[in-house]
C-alpha positions in Angstrom: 102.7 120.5 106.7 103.6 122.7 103.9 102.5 123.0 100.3 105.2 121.5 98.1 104.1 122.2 94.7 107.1 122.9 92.4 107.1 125.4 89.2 108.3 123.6 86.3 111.1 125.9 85.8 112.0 126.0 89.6 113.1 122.7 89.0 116.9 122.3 88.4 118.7 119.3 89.4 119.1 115.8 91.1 120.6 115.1 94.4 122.4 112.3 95.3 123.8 111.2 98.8 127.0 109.1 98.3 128.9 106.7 100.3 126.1 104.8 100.9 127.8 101.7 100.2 131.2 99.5 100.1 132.3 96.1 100.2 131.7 95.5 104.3 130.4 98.8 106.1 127.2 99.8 104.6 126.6 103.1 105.2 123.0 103.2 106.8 121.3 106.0 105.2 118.0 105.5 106.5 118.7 107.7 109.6 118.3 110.9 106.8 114.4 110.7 107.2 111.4 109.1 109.0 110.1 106.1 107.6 106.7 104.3 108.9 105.5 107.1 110.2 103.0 107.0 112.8 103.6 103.7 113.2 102.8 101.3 115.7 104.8 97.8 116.5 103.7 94.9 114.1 104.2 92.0 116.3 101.4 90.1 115.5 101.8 87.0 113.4 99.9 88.0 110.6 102.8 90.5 110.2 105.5 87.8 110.9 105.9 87.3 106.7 106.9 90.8 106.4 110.7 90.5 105.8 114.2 93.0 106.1 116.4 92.9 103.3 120.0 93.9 104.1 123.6 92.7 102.9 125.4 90.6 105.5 129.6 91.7 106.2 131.7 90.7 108.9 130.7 93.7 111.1 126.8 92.2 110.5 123.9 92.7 109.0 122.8 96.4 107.6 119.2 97.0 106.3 118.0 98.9 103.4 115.0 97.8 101.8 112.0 95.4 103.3 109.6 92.8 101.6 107.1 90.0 102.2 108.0 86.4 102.7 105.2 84.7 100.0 106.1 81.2 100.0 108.2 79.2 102.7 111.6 80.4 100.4 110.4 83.2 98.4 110.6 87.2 98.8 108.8 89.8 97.1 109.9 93.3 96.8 110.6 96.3 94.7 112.7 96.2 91.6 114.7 98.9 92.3 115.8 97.4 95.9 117.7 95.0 94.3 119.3 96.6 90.7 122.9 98.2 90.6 123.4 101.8 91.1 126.2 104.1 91.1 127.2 103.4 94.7 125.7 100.3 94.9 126.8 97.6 93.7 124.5 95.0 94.0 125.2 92.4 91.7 128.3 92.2 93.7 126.3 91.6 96.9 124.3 89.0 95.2 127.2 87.3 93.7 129.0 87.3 97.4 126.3 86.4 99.0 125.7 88.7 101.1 122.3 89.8 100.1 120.1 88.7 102.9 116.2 88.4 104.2 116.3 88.8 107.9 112.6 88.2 109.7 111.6 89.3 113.6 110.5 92.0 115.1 112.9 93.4 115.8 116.3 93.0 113.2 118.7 95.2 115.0 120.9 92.1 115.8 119.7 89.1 114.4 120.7 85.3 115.2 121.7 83.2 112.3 118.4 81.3 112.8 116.4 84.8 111.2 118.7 85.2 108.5 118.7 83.8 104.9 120.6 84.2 102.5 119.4 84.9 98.5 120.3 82.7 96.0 118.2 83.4 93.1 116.5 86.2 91.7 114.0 87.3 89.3 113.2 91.3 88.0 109.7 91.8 86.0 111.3 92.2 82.5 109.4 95.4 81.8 110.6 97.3 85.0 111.4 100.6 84.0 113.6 102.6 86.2 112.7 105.9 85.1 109.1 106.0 86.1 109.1 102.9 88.0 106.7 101.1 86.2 106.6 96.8 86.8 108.5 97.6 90.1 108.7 94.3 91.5 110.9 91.5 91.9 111.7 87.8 93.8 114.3 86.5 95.9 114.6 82.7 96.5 115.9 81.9 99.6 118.9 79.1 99.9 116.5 77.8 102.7 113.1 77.5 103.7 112.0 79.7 106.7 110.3 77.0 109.4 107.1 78.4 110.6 108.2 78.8 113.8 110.1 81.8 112.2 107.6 83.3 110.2 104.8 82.5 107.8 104.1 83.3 104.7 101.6 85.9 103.2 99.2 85.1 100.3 99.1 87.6 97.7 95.9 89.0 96.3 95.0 88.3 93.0 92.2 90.2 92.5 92.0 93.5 91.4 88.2 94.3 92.1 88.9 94.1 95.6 91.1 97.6 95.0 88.5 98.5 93.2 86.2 97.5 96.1 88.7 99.4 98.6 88.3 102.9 96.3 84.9 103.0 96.5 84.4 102.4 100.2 87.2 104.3 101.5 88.6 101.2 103.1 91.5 101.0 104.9 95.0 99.3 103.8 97.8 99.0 106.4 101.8 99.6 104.8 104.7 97.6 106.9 108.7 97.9 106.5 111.4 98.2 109.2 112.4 101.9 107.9 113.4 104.7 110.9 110.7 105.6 112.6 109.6 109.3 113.6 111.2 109.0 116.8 114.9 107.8 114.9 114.6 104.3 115.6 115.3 101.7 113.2 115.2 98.0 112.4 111.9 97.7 114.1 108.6 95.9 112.2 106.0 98.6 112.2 102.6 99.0 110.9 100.7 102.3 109.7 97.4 102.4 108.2 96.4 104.3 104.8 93.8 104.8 102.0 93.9 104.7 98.2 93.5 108.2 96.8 94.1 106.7 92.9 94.2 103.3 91.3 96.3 103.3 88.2 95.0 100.2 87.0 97.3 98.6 84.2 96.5 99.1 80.4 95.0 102.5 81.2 98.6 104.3 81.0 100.1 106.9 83.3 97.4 108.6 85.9 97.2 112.0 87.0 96.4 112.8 90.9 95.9 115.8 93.0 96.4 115.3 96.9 95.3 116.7 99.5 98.3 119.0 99.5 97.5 120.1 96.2 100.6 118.4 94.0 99.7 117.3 90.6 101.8 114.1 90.6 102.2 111.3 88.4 101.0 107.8 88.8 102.3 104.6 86.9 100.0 102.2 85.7 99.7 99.5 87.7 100.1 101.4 90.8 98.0 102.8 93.4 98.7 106.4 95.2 98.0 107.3 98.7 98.6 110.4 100.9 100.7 110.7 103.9 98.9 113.0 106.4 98.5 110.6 108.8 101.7 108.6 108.1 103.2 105.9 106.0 106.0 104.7 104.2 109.8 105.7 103.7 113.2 105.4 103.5 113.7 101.7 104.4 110.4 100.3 104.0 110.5 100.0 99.5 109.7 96.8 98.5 107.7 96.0 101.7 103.8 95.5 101.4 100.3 97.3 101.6 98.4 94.5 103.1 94.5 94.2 103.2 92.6 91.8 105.5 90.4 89.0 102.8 88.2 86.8 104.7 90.3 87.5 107.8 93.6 86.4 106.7 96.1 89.4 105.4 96.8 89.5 101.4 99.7 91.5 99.5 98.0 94.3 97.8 100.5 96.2 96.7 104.8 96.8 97.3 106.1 99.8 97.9 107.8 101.8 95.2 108.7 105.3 95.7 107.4 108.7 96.9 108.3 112.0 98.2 111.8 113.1 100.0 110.1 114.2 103.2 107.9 111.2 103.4 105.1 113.7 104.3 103.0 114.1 100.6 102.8 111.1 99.2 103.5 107.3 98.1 103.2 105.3 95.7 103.0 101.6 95.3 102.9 98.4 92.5 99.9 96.3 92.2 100.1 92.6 93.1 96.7 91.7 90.9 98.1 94.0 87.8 101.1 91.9 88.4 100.2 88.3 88.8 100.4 86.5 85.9 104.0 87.5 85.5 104.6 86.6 89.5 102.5 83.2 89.3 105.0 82.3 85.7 108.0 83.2 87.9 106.7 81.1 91.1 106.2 77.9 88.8 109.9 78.2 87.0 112.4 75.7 88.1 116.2 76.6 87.8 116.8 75.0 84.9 113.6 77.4 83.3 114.5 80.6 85.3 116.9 82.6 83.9 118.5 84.5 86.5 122.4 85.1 85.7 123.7 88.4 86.4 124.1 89.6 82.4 120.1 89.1 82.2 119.0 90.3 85.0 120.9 93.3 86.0 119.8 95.5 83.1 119.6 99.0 84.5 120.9 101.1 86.8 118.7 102.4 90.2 119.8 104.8 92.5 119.8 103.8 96.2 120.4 106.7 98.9 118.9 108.7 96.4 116.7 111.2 97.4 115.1 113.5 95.3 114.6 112.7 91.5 112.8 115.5 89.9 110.6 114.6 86.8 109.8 117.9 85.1 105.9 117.9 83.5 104.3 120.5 81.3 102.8 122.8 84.5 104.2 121.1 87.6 107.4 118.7 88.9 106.7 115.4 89.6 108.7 115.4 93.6 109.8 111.8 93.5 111.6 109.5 96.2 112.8 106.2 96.5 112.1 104.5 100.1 115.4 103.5 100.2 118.2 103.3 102.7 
């Protein structure tokens, strides 16, 4: 594993991939990187709530982002899965309806039974796409998922449990349906990590050192892991950190971004920093939630973008979104 710390004037640019989307062949960029890495099949139902997110054409459904089935209609994920972008154009997607949770195992070729079709959305209203602050967001469902399909996944509410889980060392597990190390895709995995910071929220950006020895930058309202032993990528933002409560698996935290090789680090939003704004948007009705395109689509985010480079006053801050 090599040493990736970046001099702040070695830094020079942003690199995009392009043609990462069009109206009905969906470029699967995914297959540019690993993704759960070291990770092992999720098949247990505990694992069933975890959720792909993918736009629906004729030639069928491509997946690019993941996320966690919390109510019987309702999807949590990452902000930045679901704004426009340069070469993305979601709002179109949305407005087509072709944006799409698809649950199973395995989501390589789904029936029409696993797929559902987003109606309604809500964006926290202080995401910030820069530095990926409030990097959540819901999709309601025009259907509810029976429970022979999947079930849902509590989220966790409280944040001393993180707490709990710095001071002990204990364990988290990440889950998406990103490319795995062997180039496979579509394919529920699981892959176990620890917290190395807890940005809690109010106590403004964090600094971190990992065990590479990268000075990086951590939102608040975010925790930090390293990816020695594996983890999240490309494909698996916006899916969930879980942690076992009382035996039953909670949403800790949704994946938000992290390095281009998928090899350093990741970094991930809060649920418990989060939930007064989640449990407002979970009692809205439609009349109450205001979700029309000129609202919510308020910034640009780039998907199939993988390096951002955020200069600080010593060292870069090596960014990537786990996106396809």
């Amino acid at each position: 594993m090599k040493n990736n710390i970046l001099i702040f004037w070695g830094l020079i640019g942003i690199l995009f991939l392009s043609g990462c989307a069009s109206e009905d062949d969906f470029m699967d960029c995914s297959t540019v990187s690993h993704a759960i890495m070291n990770g092992q099949p999720a098949g247990d139902e505990q694992y069933s709530g975890v959720v792909a997110i993918g736009i629906q054409s004729r030639s069928g459904v491509t997946s690019y982002c993941s996320g966690t089935l919390i109510d019987k209609n309702v999807v949590l994920t990452a902000a930045h899965c679901v704004s426009n972008a340069d070469n993305f154009p979601f709002t179109t997607y949305f407005n087509d309806k072709k944006i799409v949770a698809v649950l199973g195992e395995d989501v390589t070729d789904p029936d029409n039974d696993h797929i559902f079709t987003a109606n309604r959305l809500s964006i926290h209203n202080y995401y910030d796409q820069e530095y990926s602050y409030h990097d959540l967001a819901l999709l309601w469902l025009n259907k509810d998922v029976p429970a022979g399909v999947a079930s849902p996944i509590p989220i966790l509410e409280d944040s001393g449990v993180i707490l709990s889980m710095v001071n002990n060392h204990t364990r988290f597990e990440a889950s998406g349906y990103g490319v795995d190390d062997n180039g496979l895709s579509n394919k529920r995995l699981w892959a176990e990590g620890f917290i190395g910071k807890y940005c809690y929220l109010g106590e403004g950006s964090c600094e971190y050192t990992n065990s590479m020895g990268e000075l990086l930058g951590v939102p608040e309202g975010a925790i930090i892991q390293d990816l020695e032993k594996g983890g999240p990528c490309n494909g698996d933002s916006g899916g969930p950190l879980l942690v076992d409560v009382d035996g039953q698996k909670h949403v800790m935290a949704v994946v938000s971004f992290g390095d281009a090789n998928c090899e350093s680090y990741s970094v991930s939003t809060t649920i418990p920093d989060h939930y007064p704004w989640l449990k407002k948007q979970l009692r809205l009705d439609d009349s109450e939630d205001d979700c029309s395109a000129g609202s919510i689509y308020r910034s640009a985010h780039w998907h199939g973008m993988p390096l951002i480079f955020l200069l600080t006053a010593m060292f870069g801050i090596y960014r990537r979104k786990f996106i396809s």
